[in-house]
C-alpha positions as CSV (number, residue, x, y, z in Angstrom):
1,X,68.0,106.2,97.5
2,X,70.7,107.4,99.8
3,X,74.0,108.0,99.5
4,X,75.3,105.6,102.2
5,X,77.3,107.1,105.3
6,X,80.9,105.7,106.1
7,X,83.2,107.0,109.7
8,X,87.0,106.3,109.9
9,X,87.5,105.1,113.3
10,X,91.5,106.7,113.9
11,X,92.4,109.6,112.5
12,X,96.3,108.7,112.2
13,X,98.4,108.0,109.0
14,X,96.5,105.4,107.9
15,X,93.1,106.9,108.3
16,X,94.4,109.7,106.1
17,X,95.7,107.5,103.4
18,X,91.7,105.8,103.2
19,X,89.7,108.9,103.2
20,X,92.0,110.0,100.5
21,X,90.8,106.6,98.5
22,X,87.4,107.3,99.7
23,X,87.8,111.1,98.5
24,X,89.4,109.7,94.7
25,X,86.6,107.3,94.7
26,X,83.7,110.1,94.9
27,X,82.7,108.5,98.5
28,X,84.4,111.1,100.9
29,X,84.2,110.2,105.1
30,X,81.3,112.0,106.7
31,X,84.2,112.6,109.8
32,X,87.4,110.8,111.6
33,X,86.6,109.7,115.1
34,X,89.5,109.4,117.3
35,X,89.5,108.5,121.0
36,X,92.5,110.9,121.1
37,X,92.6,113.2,117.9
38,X,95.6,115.5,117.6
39,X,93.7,117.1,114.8
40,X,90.2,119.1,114.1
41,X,90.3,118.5,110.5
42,X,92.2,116.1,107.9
43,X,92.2,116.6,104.0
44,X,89.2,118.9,104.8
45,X,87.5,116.5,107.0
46,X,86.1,117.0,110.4
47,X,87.7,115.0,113.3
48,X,85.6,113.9,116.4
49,X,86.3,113.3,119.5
50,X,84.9,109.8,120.5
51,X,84.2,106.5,118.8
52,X,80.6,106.8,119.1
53,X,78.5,107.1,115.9
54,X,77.0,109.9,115.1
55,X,74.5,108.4,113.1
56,X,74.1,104.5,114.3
57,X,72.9,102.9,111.3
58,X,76.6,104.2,109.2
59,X,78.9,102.4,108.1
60,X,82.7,102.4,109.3
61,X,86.1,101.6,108.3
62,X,88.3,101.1,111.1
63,X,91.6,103.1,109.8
64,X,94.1,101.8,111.9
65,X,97.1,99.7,110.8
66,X,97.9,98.3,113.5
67,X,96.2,93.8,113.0
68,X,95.5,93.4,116.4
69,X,93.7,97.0,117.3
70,X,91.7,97.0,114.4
71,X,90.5,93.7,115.6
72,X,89.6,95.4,118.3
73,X,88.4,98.0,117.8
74,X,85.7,96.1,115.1
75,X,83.8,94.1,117.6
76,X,82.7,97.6,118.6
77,X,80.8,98.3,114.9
78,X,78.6,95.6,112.9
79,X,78.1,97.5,109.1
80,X,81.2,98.0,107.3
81,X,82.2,99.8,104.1
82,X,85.0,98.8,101.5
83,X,87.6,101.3,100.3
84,X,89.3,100.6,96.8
85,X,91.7,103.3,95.0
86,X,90.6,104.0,91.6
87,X,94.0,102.9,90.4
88,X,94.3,99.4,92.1
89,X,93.8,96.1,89.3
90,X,91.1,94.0,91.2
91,X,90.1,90.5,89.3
92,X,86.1,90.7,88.4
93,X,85.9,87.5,90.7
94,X,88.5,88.4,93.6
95,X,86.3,88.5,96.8
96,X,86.7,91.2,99.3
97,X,85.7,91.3,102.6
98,X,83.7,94.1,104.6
99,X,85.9,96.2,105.8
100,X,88.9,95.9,104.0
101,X,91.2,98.7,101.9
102,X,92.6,97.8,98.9
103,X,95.4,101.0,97.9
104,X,96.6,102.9,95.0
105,X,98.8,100.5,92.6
106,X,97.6,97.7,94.1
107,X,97.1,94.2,91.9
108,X,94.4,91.3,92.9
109,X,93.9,88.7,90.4
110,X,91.7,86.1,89.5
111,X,90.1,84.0,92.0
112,X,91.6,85.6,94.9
113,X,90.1,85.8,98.4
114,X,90.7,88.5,100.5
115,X,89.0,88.6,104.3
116,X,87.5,91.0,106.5
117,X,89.3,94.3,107.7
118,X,92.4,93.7,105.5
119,X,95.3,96.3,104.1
120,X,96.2,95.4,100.8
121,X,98.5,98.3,100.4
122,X,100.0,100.3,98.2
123,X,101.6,98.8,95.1
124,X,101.3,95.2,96.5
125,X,100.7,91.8,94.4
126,X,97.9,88.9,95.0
127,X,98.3,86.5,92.8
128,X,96.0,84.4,91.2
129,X,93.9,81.8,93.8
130,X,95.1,83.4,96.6
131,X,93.3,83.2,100.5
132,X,94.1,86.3,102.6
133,X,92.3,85.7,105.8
134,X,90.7,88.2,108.4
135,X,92.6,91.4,109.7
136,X,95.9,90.6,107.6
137,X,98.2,93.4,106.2
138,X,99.8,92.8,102.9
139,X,102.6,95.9,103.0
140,X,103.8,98.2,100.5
141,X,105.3,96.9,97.4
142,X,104.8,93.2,99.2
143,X,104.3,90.6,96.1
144,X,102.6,86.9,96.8
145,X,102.8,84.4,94.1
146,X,99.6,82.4,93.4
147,X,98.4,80.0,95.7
148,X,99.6,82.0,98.8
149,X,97.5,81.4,102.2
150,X,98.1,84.2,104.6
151,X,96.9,83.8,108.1
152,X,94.3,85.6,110.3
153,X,95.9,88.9,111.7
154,X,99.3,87.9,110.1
155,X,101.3,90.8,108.1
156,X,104.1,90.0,104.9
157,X,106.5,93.0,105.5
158,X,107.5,96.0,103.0
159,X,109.0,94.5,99.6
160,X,108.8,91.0,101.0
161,X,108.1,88.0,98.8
162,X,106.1,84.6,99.0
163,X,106.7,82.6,96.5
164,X,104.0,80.5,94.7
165,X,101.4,77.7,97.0
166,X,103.4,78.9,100.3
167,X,101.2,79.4,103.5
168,X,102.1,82.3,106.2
169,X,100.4,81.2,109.8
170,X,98.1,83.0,111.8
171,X,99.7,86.2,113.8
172,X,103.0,85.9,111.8
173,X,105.3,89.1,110.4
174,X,107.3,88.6,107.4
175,X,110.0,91.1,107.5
176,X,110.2,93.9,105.4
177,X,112.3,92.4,101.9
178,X,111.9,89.0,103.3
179,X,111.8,85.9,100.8
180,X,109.2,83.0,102.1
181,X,109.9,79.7,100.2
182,X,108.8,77.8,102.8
183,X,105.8,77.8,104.9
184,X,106.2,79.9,107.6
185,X,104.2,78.5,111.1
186,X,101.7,80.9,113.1
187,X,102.8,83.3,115.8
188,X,105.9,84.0,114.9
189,X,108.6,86.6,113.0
190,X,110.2,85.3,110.2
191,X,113.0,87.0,108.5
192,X,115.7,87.3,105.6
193,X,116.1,85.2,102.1
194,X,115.2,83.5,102.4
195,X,112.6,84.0,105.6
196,X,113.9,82.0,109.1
197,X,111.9,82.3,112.3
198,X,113.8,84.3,115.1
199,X,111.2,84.5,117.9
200,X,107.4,84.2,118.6
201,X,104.6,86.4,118.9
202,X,101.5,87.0,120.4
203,X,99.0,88.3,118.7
204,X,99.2,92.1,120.1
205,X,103.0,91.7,120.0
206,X,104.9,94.5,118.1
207,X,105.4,94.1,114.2
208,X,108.8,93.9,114.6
């Protein structure tokens, strides 16, 4: 049987950071493609001009941080591939969705869900029972307690914190070493310690 085929649509930061999972893991990217590349090659990888698939039937992960663009830009695919570092802790029964990156140091426990087209990135925490829904970005070193809902397209910030059975609403941003010990409502930026809303969002609004 074949060795499957996996693109990394983007060919930024982020893209780097997931073929250098997929590279650990013994699955390297057949190529970047970038509708804008500033690069031929990254880690040793060829960079394409184009988000077209070479081969139609490959899979893609759509390497781009940014909730609301990688939304986007995933209606344009239908098969997607998975990227877990070696070193992350992932619970036997932990679901993950198509799409999603999991990062190096990265904990997922037991009977957590994790959606479609997620970052669950470096060094974060998902506790036990956990639902992470669709296109959600749990940042570096962010730790939720069990029983944490996060909502579709919604990111908890660098070093922020969500304490046990809280819910975080659709299209929300926690703040970077925010506390949430409180539900925090959808479309919306929420920050300090603990976490207080100070304006809305839409959902292609800037993080921050």
């Amino acid at each position: 049987m074949p060795s499957r085929v996996t693109y990394l649509i983007g060919a930024g930061g982020h893209a780097k950071v997931i073929a250098d999972i997929l590279i650990a893991s013994g699955h390297p990217p057949a190529a970047f493609l970038d509708d804008a590349p500033t690069q031929n090659r990254i880690l040793g990888i060829t960079v394409i001009k184009g988000l077209e698939l070479p081969q139609p039937d490959s899979a893609v992960i759509v390497a781009v941080g940014d909730n609301a663009t990688r939304q986007r830009l995933a209606r344009r695919y239908s098969t997607f591939d998975v990227a877990i570092h070696p070193s992350a802790v992932v619970s036997r029964d932990a679901e993950i969705g198509p799409g999603t990156v999991v990062m190096a140091g990265a904990v997922i426990n037991t009977g957590a869900r994790v959606g479609s087209h997620c970052i669950i990135n470096t060094g974060s925490i998902i506790d036990h029972d956990c639902l992470i829904s669709d296109f959600a970005h749990i940042a570096p070193g962010a730790k939720l307690g069990g029983n944490v809902r996060v909502g579709t397209g919604s990111m908890v910030g660098l070093g922020a914190n969500v304490i046990h059975g809280r819910c975080v609403g659709d299209h929300t941003v926690v703040g970077a070493g925010s506390t949430v010990v409180r539900d925090v409502p959808s479309r919306v930026v929420a920050i300090g310690s603990p976490a207080r809303t100070v304006r809305t969002r839409a959902p292609d609004d800037r993080y921050l």
